[in-house]
C-alpha positions in Angstrom: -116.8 163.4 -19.4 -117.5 159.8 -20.5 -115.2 160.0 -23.7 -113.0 162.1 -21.7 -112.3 159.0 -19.5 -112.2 156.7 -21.7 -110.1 158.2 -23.9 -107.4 158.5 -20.7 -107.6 155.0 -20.0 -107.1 153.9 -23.9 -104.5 156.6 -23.4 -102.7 154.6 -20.6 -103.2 151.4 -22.0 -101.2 152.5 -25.4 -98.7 153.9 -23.4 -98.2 150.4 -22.0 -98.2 148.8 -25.1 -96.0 151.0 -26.7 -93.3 150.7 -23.3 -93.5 146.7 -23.7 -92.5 147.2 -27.2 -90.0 149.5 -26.7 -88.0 147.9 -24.0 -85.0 146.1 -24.2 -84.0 142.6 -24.7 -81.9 142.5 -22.0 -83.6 143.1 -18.7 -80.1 144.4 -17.1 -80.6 147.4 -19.6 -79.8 150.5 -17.4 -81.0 153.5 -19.9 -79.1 155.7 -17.3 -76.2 153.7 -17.2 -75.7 153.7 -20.6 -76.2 157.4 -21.3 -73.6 157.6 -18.9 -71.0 155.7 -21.0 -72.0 157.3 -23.7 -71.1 161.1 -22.1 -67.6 159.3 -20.6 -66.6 158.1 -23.9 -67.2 161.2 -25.6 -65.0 163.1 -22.7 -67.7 165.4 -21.8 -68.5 167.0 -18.5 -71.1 164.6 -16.6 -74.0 165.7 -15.0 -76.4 163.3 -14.1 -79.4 165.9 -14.4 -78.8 166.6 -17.4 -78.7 163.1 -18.6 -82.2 162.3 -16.9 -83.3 165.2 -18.5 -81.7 164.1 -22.0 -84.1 160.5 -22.1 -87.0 160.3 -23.7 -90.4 160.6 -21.8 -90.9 157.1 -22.0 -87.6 155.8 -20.4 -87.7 158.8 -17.7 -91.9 158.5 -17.2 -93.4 156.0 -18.7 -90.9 152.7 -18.0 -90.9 153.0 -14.2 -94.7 153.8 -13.6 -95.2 150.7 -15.6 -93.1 148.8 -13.7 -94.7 150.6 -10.2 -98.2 149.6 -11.4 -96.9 145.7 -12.7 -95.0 144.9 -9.2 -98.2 146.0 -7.6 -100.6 143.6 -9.7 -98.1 141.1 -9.3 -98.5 140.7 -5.5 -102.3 140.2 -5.7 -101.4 137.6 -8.7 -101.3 134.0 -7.9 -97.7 132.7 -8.4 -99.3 129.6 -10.8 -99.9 132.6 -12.9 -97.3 134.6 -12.9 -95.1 131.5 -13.6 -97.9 130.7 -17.0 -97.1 133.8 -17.8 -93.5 133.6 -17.6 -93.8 130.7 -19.9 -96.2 132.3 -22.4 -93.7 135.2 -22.8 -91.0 132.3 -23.4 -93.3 130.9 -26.1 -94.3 134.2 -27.8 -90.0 134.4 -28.5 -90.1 137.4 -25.5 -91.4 139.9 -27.8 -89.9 143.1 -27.7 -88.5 142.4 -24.3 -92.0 142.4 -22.4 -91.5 140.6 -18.8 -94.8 139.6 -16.7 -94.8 142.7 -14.8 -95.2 144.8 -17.9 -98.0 142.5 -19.2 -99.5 142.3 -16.1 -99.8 146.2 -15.8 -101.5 146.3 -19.1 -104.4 143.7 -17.9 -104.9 145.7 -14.6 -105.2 148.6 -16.6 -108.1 146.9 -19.3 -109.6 146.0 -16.2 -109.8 149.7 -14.8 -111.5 150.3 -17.6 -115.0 148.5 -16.5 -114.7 150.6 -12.9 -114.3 153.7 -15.1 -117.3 153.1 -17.1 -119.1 152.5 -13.8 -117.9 155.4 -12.2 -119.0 157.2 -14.6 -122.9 155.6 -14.8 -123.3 157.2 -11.6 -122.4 161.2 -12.0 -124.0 161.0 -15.2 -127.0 163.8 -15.5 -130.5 162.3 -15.2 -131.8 160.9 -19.0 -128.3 160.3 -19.8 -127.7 156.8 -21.8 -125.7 155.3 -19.1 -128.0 155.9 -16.3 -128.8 153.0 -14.6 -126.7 151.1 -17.1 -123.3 150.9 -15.5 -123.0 147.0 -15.0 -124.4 146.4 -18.8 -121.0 148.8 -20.1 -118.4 148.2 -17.2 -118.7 144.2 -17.3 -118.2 143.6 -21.3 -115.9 146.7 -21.1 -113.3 145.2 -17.8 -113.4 141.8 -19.5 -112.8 142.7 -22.9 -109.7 145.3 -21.4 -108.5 142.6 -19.2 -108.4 139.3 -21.7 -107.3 142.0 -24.8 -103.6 141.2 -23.6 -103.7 137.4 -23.5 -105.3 137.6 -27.2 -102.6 139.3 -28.3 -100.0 137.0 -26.5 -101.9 133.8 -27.6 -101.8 135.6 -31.2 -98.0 135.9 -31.4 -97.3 132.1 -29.7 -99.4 130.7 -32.7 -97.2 133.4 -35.0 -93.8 132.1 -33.7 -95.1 128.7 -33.8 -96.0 128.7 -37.5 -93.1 129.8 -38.5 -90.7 127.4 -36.3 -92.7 125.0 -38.7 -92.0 126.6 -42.1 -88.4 127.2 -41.2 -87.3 123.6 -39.6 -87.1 122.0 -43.0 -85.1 124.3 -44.9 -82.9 124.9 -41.4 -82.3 121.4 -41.4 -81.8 121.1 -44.8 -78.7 123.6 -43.8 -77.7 121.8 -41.2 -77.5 118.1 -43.1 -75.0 119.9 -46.2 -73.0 121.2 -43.3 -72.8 118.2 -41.7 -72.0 116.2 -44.7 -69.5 118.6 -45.9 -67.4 118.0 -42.7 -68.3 120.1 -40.3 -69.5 119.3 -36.7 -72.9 119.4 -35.5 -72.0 122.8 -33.3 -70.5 124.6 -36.2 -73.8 123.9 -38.5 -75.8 125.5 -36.2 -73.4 128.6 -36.2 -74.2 128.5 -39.8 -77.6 128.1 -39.6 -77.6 131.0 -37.1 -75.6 133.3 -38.9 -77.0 132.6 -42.4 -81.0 133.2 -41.5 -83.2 135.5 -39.2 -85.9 133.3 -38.3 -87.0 131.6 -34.9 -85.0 128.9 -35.8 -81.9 130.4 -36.4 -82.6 132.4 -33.2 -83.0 129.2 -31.2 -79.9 127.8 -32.4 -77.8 131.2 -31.5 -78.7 130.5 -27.9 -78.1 127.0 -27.9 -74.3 128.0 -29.3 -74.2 130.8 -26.7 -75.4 128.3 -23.7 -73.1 125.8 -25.0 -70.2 128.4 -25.1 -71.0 129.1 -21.6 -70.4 125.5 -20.2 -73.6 123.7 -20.8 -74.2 120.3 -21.8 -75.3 120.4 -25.5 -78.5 118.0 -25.3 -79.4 120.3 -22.0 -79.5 123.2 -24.4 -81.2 121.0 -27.3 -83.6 120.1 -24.9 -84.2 123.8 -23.4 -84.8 125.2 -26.7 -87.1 122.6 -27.8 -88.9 123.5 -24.4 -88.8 127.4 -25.4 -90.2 126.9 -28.8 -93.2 124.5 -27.9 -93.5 122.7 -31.2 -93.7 118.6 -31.1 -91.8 118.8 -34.5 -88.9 120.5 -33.3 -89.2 118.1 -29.9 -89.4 115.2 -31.9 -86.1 116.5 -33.5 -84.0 117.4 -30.6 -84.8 113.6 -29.5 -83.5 112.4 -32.2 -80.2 114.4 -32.5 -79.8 113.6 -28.7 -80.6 109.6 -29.1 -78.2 109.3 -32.3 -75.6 110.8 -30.7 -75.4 108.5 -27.4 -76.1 105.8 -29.9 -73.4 106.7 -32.5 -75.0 107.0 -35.3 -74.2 108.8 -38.4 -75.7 112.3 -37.9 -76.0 113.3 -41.6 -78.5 110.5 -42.1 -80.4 111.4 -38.9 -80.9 114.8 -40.3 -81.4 114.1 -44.0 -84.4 111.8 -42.3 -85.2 114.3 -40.5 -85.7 117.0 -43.1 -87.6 114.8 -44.9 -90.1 114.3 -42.1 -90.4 117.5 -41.3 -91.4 118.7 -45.1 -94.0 115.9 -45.3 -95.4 116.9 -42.0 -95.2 120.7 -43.5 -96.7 119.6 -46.4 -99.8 118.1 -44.2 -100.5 121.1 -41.8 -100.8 123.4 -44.9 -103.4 120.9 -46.1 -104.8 120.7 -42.8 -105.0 124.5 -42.9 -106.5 124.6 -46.4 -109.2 122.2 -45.3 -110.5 124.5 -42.2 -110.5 127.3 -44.9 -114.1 126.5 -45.7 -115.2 126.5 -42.4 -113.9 129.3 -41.3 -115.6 131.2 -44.3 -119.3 130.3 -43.5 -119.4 132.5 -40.5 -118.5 135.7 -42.8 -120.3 134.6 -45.4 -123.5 134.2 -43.6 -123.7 137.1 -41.7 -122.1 140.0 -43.9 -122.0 138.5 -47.9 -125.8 136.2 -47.7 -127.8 139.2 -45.9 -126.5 141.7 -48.6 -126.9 139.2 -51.5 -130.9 138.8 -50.4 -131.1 142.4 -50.2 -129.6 143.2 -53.5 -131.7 140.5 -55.4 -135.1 140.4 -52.9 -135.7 144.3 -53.1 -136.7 144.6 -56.5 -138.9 141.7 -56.6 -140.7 142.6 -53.6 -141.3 146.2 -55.3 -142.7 144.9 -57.8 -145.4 142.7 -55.9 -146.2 145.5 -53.8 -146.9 147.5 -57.1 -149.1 144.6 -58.5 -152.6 143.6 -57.8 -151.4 141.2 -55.6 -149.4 143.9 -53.5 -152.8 146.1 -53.4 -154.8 143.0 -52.2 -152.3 142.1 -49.1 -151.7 145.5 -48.6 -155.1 147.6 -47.1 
């Protein structure tokens, strides 16, 4: 029965991965609205049954108990919270469309876990492993389910991060030969955007899209340096924003720029190479120096128990 539950809350807990992953970007996706428009334009007889029945399990099943269970964690969640994790969703690029109720849902569920295992400690038989062991399992067991989540998230903020960094001095690199080959600031990001498939590119999409919309450009520039995070692209969004109320040329502001950008490149790769080392003595001393006395000590201590010596210490 132990593995039995446990395996059912794993169960759930994929589940809810694999629905924050398979959502939509858009969060006015209607799955049932769509299917709908999809019957209409073929010229098909509707019937809305059987286009609920037609969706997969996880848009008809899966998507709104998810939802259920996050709007319910969300009212016991403080709204500090709920507004971090907004903002670490922002950070992490939104992936794969997960909103904090989803995420949420998937922490209160690695938290059922440690209730589970403690549930379980007390209809186990008498002489069973668990008995008596409950809190030893179920505390290691909720925390691990319930800080799993916010790994993961940290995980793909440093991801996103990292790459913003790789990309900014080839995207502005881009920018600066668009710029210099006469065409407006605006128009070199639509280049930018439609040339790559980075975060970079990404960032600048919106900021054409917001821009299109009616909003002020260094709002946007500013915005987007707020979505991404990274001092370097900060630091670069000032720039842009003080040349232009200052007049000056933007083609040397980015050449500049790009320039900064790879030396500052050039230094966190270093910086990265550097921690390399430390980050290696931890493996190395507990999985490759054990083995490597084991391999080389064995032998040796054979052969002093089979000697004189060995039958002397040895009664």
């Amino acid at each position: 029965m132990l593995w039995i539950l446990i395996a059912i809350v794993v169960v759930i807990l994929g589940a809810l991965l694999l629905v924050g992953m398979g959502m939509k970007d858009s969060k006015d996706y209607d799955p049932l609205q769509d299917r709908l428009a999809e019957f209409a334009a073929r010229g098909e007889r509707v019937d809305l049954e059987e286009i609920e029945m037609s969706q997969p399990l996880t848009e008809r099943v899966l998507f709104p108990v998810a939802r259920r269970l996050g709007e319910l964690a969300l009212r016991f969640t403080p709204q500090n919270a709920i507004q971090q994790t907004a903002r670490k969703l922002e950070l992490a690029g939104n992936p794969r469309g997960i909103d904090p109720t989803i995420f949420w849902a998937m922490r209160m569920f690695g938290l059922s876990l440690g209730a589970v295992l403690f549930f379980v400690s007390t209809i186990v038989p008498d002489g069973s492993f668990l008995e008596g062991r409950g809190l030893v399992f179920a505390i290691p067991a909720a925390a691990l389910g319930f800080f799993l989540p916010e790994l993961w998230l940290r995980g793909k903020i440093n991801k996103r991060q990292d790459d913003i960094r790789k990309a900014m001095p080839d995207a502005l690199d881009l920018l600066t030969i668009c710029v210099e080959a006469g065409l407006g600031f605006d128009a070199s990001m639509a280049k930018v955007y439609e040339k790559w498939d980075n975060p970079v590119a990404e960032g600048f999409g919106r900021v054409i899209r917001e821009i299109q919309l009616g909003k002020l450009r260094r709002d946007s520039l500013k915005d987007m340096a707020d979505r991404m995070g990274v001092s370097e692209m900060t630091s670069f969004i000032a720039a842009v924003i003080q040349s232009e109320q200052l007049g000056v040329s933007m083609s040397k502001v980015l050449r500049i720029q790009a320039d900064q950008m790879r030396v500052k490149r050039r230094q966190h790769a270093e910086e990265q190479a550097h921690k390399a080392p430390i980050k290696m003595l931890i493996p190395m001393a507990i999985l490759i120096f054990p083995s490597i006395c084991i391999v080389l000590m064995t032998p040796a201590i054979l052969m002093l128990l089979n000697s004189t010596l060995g039958g002397m210490l040895v009664p």
